[in-house]
N, C-alpha and C positions, 0 to 999 in steps of 0.2 A: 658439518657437525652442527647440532641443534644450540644455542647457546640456552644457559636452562635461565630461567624467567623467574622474578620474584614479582607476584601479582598482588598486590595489597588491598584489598577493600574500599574504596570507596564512600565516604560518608558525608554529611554537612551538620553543621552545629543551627542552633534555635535561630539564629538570622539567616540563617541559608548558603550561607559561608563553604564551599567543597574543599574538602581536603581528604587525605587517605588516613585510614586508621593503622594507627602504631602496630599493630600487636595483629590484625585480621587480615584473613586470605581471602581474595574475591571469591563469591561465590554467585551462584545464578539459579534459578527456578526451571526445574520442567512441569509444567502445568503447578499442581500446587507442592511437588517434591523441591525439596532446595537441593543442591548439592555443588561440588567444584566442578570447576567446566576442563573441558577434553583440550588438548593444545589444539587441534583443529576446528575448535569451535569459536575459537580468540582469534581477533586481526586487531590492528591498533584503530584508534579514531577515525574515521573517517572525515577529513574536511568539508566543513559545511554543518557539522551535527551539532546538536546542542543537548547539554546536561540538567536536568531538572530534579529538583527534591519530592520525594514524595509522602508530604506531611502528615503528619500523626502516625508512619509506620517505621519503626524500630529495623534496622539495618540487620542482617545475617550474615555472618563471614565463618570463616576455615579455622579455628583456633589451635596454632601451632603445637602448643606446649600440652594442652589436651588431649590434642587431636580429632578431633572431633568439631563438627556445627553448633555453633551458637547465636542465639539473638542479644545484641548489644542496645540497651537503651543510651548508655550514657560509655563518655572518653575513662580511659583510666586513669587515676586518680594523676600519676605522674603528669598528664596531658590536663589535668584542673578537673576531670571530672564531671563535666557539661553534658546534657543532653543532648544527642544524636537522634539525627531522622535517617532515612535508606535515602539515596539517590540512582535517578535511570537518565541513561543516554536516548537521546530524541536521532537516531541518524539520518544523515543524510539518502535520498533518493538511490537507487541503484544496488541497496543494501538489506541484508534479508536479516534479521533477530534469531541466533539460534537458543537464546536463554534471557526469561523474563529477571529482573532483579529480585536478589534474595531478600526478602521482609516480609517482615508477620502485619501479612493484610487487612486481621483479624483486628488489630488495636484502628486501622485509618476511620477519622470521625465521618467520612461525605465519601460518596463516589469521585472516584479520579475521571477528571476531562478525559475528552476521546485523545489519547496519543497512542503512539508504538511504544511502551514501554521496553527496556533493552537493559538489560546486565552491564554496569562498567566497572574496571578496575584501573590500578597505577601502576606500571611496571618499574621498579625502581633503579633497575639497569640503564634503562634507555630513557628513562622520565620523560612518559609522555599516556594517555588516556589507552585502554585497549576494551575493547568489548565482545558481549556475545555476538559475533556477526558474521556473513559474510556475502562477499558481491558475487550478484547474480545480473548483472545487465553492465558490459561494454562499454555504455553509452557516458558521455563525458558532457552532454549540451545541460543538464539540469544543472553544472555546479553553480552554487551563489552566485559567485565570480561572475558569472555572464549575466548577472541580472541586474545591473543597475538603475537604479529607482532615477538617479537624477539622467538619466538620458531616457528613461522611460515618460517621466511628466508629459514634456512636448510634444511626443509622438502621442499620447490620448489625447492631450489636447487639440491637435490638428485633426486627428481620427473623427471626433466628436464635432469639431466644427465643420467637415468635408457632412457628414450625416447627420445633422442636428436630430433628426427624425425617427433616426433607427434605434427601437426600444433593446433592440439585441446587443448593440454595441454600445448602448450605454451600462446596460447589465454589468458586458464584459468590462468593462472601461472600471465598475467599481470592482468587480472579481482581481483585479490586477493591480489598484493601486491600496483599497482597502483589506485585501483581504490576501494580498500576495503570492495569487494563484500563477504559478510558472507558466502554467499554458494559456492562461491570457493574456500574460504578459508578452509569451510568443507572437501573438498575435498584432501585436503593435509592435513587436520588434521584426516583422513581416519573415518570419523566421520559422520552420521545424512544426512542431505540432502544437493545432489553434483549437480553442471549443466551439464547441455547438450548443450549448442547453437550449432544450425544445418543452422540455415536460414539468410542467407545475407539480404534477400528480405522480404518485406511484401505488402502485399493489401489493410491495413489500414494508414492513414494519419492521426495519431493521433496528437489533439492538445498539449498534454505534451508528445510525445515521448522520452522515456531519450537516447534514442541513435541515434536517426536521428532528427536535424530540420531542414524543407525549410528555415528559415531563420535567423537572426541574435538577433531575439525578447528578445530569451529565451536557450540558450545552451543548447545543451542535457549534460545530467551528464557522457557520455564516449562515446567512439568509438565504431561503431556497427563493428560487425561479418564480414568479408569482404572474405569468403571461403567456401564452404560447405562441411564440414567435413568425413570423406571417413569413412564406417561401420568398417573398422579395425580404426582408430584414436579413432569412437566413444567406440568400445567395450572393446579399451585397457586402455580408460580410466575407462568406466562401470562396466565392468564386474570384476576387484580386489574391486571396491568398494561396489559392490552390497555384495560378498561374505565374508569381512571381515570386511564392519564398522558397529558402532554401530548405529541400527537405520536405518538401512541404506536404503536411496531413491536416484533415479537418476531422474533428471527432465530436460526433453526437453521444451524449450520456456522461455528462460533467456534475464534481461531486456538489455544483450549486441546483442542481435539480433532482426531479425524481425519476422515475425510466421514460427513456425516451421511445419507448417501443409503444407507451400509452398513445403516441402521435405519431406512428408508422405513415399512417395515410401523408400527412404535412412533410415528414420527411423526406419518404420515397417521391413528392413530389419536388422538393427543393433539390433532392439528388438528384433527378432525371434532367432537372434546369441546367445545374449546375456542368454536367458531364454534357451537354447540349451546347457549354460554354466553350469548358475545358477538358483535352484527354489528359491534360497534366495531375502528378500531385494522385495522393493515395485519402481514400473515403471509408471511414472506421466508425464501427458502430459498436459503443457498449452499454449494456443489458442485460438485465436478469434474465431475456430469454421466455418467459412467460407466456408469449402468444406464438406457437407455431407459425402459423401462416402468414405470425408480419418477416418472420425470416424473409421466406420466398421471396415476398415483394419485395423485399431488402436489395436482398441476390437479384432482383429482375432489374430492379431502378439501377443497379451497378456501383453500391457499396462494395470494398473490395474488400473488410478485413472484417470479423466479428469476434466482439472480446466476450464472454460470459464470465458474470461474479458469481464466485461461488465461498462458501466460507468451510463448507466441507464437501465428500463424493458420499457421504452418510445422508439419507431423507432425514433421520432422525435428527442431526444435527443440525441442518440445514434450514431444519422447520422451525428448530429453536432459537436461529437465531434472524431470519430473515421471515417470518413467520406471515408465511406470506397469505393474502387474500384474494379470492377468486381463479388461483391457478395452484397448480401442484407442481412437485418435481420432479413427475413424470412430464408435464409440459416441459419443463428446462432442457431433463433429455431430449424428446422428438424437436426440440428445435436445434439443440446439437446433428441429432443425424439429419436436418433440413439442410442446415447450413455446409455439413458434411457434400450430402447430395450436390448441394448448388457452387461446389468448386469454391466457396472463400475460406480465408485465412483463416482457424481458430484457435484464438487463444483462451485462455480459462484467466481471468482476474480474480487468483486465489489465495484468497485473506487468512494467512496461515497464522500457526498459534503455536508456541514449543508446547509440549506436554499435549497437545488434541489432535493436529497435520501429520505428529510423526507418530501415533501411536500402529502398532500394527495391522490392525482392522482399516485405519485410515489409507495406509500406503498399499495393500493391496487392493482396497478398493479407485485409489487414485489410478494404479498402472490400468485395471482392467476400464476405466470408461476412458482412456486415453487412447488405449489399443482397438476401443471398439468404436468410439468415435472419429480417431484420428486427428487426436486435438494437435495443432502445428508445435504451439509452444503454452510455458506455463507460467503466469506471471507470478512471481513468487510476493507478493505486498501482503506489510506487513498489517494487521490486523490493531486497528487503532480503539481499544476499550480497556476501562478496568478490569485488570485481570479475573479480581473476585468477583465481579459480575458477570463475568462470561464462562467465568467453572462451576458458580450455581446454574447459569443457562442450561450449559450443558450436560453437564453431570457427568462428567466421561469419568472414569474408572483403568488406574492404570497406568503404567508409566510409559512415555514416548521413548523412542529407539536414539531421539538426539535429530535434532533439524538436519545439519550435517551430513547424517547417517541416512535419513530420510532421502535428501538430494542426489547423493552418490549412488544407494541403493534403486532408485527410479530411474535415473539415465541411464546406468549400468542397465539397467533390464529393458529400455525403449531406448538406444541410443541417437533415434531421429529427435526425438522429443528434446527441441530448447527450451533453456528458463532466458527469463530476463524479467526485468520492469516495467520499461515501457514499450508503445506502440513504436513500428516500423511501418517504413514507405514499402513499396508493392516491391521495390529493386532491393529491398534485402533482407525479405521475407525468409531466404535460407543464403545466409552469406555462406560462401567458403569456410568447410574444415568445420559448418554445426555440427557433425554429429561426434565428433572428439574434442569439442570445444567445453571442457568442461575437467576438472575447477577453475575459475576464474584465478588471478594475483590480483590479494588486495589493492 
């Protein structure tokens, strides 16, 4: 028996202060419709997330006694009557957004930083956070918990004195302690999946780039790549961790550079090094995909996985938001069927959106380049931008079927097709029982 749920609103006072609102029912955005969210679009908090205000926007809740949606600037007079801002849930990795948070966009003074915006509410029964969300990836190595900063210092510190020399490991060394990138951290904790950034440069102009922006909208969250890394830099940091960590993946196309595909030729050779080393340990490569025939050489040097971003299976959307230079998305494609041909792993790194991902045009077009490609699995990540900047990008028209609905709807019709988050080692590429392996428990 379902126990029934009393979801309350979510809001924060003019210091920033979260608490739930008296009198309002959570509610959550599909693209720019508000409305109440579905019970299976709700899981509680996920541990590890974090809650942020999002200032100058006027919070939307469920108004019981009316019945009906409303925007609330200020508390009710019983509660002192204070001005209210909207707040969103930041979650944790592993976790897909099925509802952006309800507020009127229209009033926010500045573009919102690059994050995943997410719907939250209070459930008053069980008093404890619940959001639009839900997990799509297994995996349990990303939580906080395993990332201790104070056991991490010593281990840069030592990394960087064994290699005074190596520009790539210094990179990483600051990706890890300034900027709190998990997978460099992996790296010194000799541990699971390490980066590679290779590319200074890229050919896409993406609207949330977290490492480059044209302008002063929206900061990127770190400092891009500014060297292309020499095949000895890359293999001195590869190749000890291909052969001794647990788990162990090295991945080219890290969100501190630009595509790594721009330096195919540098790669394919540090791959070829690398595998001359070690047959240990799995070799991923992500990419916009851009240039067909660095696939091939990918596939030849014996990369084993390839991820492609995509933000949509629409040209038109795709263009508007990764707007891209000197390739099309007819390249993207024939590098999907390259990479098809050449026997690797593909995954799609697909930067979904409630209200754009699930609309109907989108999910049939998602099933059919899945089915004709053969894509392995789909990473479902969450699409980090101001929401209002990305529904003028795109202009889609139209109400989405519901994330949720979207998810169920696609496996049910491709039941080989996994979601998850992150990358996998080559040994469980199709763990046991994928293709029933789907809804996840929170």
């Amino acid at each position: 028996m379902t126990t029934k749920r009393t979801i309350l609103a979510v809001v924060a006072d003019a210091s920033g202060e979260v608490f739930e609102h008296p009198e309002l029912l959570m509610a959550g955005m599909n693209g720019p419709d508000p409305r109440l969210p579905r019970e299976d679009e709700l899981i509680p908090l996920p541990e590890g997330s974090r809650l942020f205000t999002l200032p100058g926007t006027s919070p939307i809740g469920f108004d019981r006694k009316r019945r009906r949606l409303v925007t609330a600037e200020r508390l009710p007079r019983s509660w002192g009557g204070g001005e209210i801002q909207a707040v969103s849930a930041f979650m944790a990795p592993a976790f897909t957004r099925t509802l952006l948070p309800a507020a009127d966009y229209r009033s926010q003074g500045e573009t919102l930083p690059l994050w995943a915006y997410t719907a939250v509410g209070w459930c008053v029964e069980e008093e404890r956070f619940y959001v639009a969300g839900a997990r799509v990836d297994r995996s349990d190595q990303w939580h906080p918990d395993r990332f201790d900063d104070r056991l991490l210092d010593p281990l840069v510190r030592k990394a960087l004195k064994a290699a005074p020399e190596n520009r790539l490991l210094e990179q990483l060394a600051r990706c890890a302690v300034d900027y709190h990138c998990f997978a460099a951290k992996n790296l010194f904790f000799s541990r699971w999946e390490a980066p590679l950034p290779i590319s200074p440069a890229c050919n896409s102009r993406c609207l949330g780039c977290i490492s480059l922006q044209e302008s002063d909208c929206c900061p990127s969250s770190q400092e891009r790549l500014s060297f292309v890394p020499s095949v000895e830099e890359l293999c001195e940091v590869a190749v000890p961790h291909l052969q001794k960590a647990e788990n162990a993946i090295v991945s080219f196309g890290q969100g501190c550079e630009g595509d790594p595909i721009l330096q195919a030729d540098t790669a394919c050779a540090a791959v070829r090094r690398m595998r001359q080393a070690t047959s240990r340990g799995t070799i991923n490569f992500n990419t916009n995909g851009s240039i067909p025939d660095a696939v091939d050489k990918l596939a030849e040097a014996g990369v084993d996985s390839i991820r492609f971003s995509l933000n949509s299976v629409r040209e038109e959307l795709y263009n508007a938001y990764y707007r891209p230079r000197g390739y099309t998305y007819g390249d993207v494609l024939e590098s999907l069927r390259r990479a098809r041909r050449a026997g690797l792993f593909i995954m799609l790194n697909y930067l979904v959106f409630p209200g754009v991902s699930d609309q109907p045009e989108e999910v049939e077009a998602l099933v059919r380049l899945v089915e004709e490609f053969g894509v392995d699995m789909v990473q479902l990540r969450n699409l980090s931008i101001d929401p209002q900047l990305y529904l003028r990008a795109t202009a889609v028209a139209g109400a989405g079927i519901g994330m949720k609905a979207m998810m169920d709807g696609v496996k049910a019709r491709v039941p080989r097709l996994q979601y998850g988050y992150f990358n996998r080692t080559r040994e469980s590429f199709f763990p046991s029982g994928f293709e029933t392996d789907w809804p996840l428990p929170p």
